[in-house]
C-alpha positions as CSV (number, residue, x, y, z in Angstrom):
1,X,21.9,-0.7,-26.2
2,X,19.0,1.0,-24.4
3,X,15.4,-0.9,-25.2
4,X,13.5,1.8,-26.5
5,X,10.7,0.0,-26.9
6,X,9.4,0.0,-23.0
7,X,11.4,3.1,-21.5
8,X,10.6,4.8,-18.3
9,X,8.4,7.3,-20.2
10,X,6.2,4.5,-21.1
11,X,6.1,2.8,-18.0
12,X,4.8,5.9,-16.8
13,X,2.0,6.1,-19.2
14,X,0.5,3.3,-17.4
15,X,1.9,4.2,-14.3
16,X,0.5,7.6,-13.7
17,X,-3.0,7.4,-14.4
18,X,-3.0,4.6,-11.8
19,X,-2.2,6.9,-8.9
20,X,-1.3,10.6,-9.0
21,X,-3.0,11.7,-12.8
22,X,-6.0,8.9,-11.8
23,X,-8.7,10.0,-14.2
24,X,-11.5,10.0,-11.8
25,X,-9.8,11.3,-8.6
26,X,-7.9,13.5,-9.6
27,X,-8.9,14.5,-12.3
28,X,-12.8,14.1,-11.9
29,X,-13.3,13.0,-15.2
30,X,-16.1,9.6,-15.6
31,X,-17.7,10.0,-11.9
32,X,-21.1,9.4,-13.3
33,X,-20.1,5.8,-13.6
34,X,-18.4,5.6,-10.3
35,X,-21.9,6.7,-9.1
36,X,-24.0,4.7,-11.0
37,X,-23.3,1.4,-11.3
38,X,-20.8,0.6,-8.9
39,X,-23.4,-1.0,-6.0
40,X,-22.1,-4.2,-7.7
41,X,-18.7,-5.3,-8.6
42,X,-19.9,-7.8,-11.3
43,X,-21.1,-4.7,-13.3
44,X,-17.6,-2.5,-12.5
45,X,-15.5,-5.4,-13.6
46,X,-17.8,-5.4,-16.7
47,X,-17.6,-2.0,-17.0
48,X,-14.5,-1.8,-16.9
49,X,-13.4,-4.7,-19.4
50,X,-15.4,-2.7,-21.7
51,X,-13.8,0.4,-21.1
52,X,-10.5,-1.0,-21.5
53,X,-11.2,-2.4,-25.0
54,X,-12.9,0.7,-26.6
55,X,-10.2,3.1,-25.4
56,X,-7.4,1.2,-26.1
57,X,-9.0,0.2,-29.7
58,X,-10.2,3.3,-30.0
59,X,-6.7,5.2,-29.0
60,X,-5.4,2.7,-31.6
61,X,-7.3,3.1,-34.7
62,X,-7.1,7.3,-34.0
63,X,-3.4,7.1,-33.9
64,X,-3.2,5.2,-37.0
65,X,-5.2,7.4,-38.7
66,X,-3.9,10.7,-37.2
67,X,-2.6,11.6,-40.1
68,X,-5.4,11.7,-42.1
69,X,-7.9,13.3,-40.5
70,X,-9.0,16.8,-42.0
71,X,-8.8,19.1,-38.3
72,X,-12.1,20.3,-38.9
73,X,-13.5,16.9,-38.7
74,X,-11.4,14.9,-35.9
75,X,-14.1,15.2,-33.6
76,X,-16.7,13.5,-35.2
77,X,-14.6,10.7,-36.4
78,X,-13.7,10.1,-32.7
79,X,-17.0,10.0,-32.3
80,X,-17.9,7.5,-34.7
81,X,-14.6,5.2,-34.2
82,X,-15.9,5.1,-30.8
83,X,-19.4,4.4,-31.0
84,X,-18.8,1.7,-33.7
85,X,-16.5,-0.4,-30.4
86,X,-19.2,0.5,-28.3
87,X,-21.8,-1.2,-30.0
88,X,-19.4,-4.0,-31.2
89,X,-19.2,-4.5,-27.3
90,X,-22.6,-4.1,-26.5
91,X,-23.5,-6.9,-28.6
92,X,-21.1,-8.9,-27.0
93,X,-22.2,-9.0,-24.0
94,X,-26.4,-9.5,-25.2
95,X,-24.9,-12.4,-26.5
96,X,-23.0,-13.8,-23.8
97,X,-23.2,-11.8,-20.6
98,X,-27.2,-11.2,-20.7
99,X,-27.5,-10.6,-17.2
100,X,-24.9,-8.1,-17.1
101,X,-25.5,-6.3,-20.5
102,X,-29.2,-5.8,-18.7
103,X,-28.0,-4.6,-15.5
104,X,-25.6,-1.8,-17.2
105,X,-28.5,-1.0,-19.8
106,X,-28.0,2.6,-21.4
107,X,-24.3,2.8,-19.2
108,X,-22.8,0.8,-21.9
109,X,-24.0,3.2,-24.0
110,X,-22.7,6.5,-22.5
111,X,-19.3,5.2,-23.2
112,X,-19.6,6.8,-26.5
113,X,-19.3,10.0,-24.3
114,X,-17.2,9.2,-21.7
115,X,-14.9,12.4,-21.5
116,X,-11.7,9.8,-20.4
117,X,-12.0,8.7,-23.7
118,X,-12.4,11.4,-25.8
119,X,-10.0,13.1,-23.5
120,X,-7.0,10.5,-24.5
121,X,-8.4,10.5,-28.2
122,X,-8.0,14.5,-28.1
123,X,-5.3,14.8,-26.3
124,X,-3.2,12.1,-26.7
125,X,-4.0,10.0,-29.5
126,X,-4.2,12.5,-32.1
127,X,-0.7,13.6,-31.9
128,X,1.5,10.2,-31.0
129,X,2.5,7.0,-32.3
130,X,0.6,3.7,-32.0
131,X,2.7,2.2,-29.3
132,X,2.3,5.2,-27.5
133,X,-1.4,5.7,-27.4
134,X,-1.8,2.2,-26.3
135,X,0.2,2.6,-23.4
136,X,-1.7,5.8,-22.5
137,X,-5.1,4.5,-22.9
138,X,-4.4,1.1,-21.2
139,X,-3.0,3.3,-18.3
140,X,-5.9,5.6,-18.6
141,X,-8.3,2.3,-18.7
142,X,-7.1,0.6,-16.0
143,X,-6.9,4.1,-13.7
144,X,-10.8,4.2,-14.3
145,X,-11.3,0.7,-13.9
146,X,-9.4,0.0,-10.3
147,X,-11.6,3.1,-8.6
148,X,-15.0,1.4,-9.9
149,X,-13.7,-2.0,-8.6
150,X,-12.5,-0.5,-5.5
151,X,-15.6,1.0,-5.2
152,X,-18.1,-1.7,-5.8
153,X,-15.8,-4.3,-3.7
154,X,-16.7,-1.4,-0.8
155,X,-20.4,-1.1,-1.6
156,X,-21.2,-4.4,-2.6
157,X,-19.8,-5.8,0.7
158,X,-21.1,-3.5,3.4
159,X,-24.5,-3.7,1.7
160,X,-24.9,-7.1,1.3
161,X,-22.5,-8.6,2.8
162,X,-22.0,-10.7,-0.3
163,X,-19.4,-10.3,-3.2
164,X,-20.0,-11.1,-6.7
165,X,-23.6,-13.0,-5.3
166,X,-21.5,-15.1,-2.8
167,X,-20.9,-14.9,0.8
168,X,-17.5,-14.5,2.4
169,X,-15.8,-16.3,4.4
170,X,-15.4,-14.4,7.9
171,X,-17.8,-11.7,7.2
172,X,-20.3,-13.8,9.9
173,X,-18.0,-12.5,12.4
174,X,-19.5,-8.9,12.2
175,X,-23.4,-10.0,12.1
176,X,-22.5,-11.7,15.4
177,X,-21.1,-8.3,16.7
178,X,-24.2,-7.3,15.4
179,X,-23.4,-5.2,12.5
180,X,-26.6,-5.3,9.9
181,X,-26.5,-4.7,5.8
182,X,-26.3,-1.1,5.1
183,X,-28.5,-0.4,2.8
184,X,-26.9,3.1,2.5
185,X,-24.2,1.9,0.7
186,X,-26.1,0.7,-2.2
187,X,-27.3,4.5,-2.7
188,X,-25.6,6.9,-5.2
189,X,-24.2,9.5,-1.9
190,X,-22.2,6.5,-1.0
191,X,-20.2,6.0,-3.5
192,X,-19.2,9.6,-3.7
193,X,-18.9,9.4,0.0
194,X,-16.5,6.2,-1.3
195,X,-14.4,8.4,-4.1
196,X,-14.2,11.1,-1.6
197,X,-12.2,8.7,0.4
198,X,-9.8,7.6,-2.2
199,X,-8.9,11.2,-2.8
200,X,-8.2,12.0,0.5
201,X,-5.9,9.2,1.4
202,X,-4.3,9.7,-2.3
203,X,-3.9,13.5,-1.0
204,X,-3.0,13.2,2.1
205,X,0.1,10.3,0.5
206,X,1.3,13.0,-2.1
207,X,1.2,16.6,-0.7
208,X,2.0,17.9,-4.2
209,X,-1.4,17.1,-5.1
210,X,-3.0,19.5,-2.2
211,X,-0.6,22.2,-3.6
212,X,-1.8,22.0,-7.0
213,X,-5.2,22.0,-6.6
């Protein structure tokens, strides 16, 4: 008897979105955040963690409720299901990540309008089961979230030379060659410069992608 409860069209809800239907490079939805506060990969993880729980909450309570929600109205309750997580998690982390809830200020914020999530609420969500929209949105989630890691990790290190507020191991090696902290890397161009990157080698992998763009 087959297990219908993890099939290969659910592993590739998560799958997808992790490589070839990536969100962000592919298709360039959530940049600003890539941009904005990735010169630090505290904040992406952080950022990310949060993302995670309001779209797969979020994805959750919409599916639940598909049912039930006049058409003319959907939007808005998107809306306010996900502005209610937002500022269940932005209290969270005053309360126990200060520090971090400070450096992200108003970003925490604009997840209310993140068009991933609203995307996977609208498109998604709204017209599939429980189980389903889960998978999706953790897939979605963790697409977003491993770009604005990769993407700090990059930044982060070549700007400070420092990851997370400590040094690494090794990284002496190049200040002896006489490599010195870019401070480029901390700037907004960068991490596009960064992004721009991950597309290309994620194009240049998958020449289907090149043909349908």
């Amino acid at each position: 008897m087959k297990n219908s409860f993890f099939t290969k069209q659910h592993r590739k809800l998560i799958s997808d979105p992790m490589g070839d239907q990536n969100p962000i490079t592919i298709q360039v939805l959530g940049i600003c955040s890539a941009l904005a506060i990735t010169t630090q990969l505290e904040n992406a993880l952080v950022m990310t963690m949060a993302v995670i729980f309001v779209m797969i909450s979020a994805s959750m309570i919409i599916s639940i409720l598909r049912n039930k929600i006049p058409n003319r109205i959907r939007i808005i309750v998107q809306l306010i299901v996900v502005a209610a997580l937002v500022a269940l998690v932005d209290q969270i982390l005053k309360a126990f990540l200060p520090d971090a809830s400070e450096k992200l200020s108003v970003f925490i914020g604009l997840i209310i309008t993140n068009c991933i999530i609203m995307g996977r609420l609208e498109a998604f969500a709204m017209g599939n089961k429980v189980w389903d929209s889960f998978l999706d949105a953790l897939g979605n989630a963790l697409g977003y979230g491993w770009i604005l890691v990769a993407v700090a990790f990059v930044r982060e290190l070549f700007g400070s030379g420092k990851l997370m507020g400590y040094e690494i191991p090794g990284f002496d090696y190049l200040y002896n060659l006489g490599y010195m902290n870019n401070n480029l890397m901390i700037l907004p161009p960068m991490a596009l410069i960064v992004v721009g990157l991950i597309i290309w080698v994620q194009r240049s992998r998958n020449k289907e992608l090149i043909e349908e763009n």
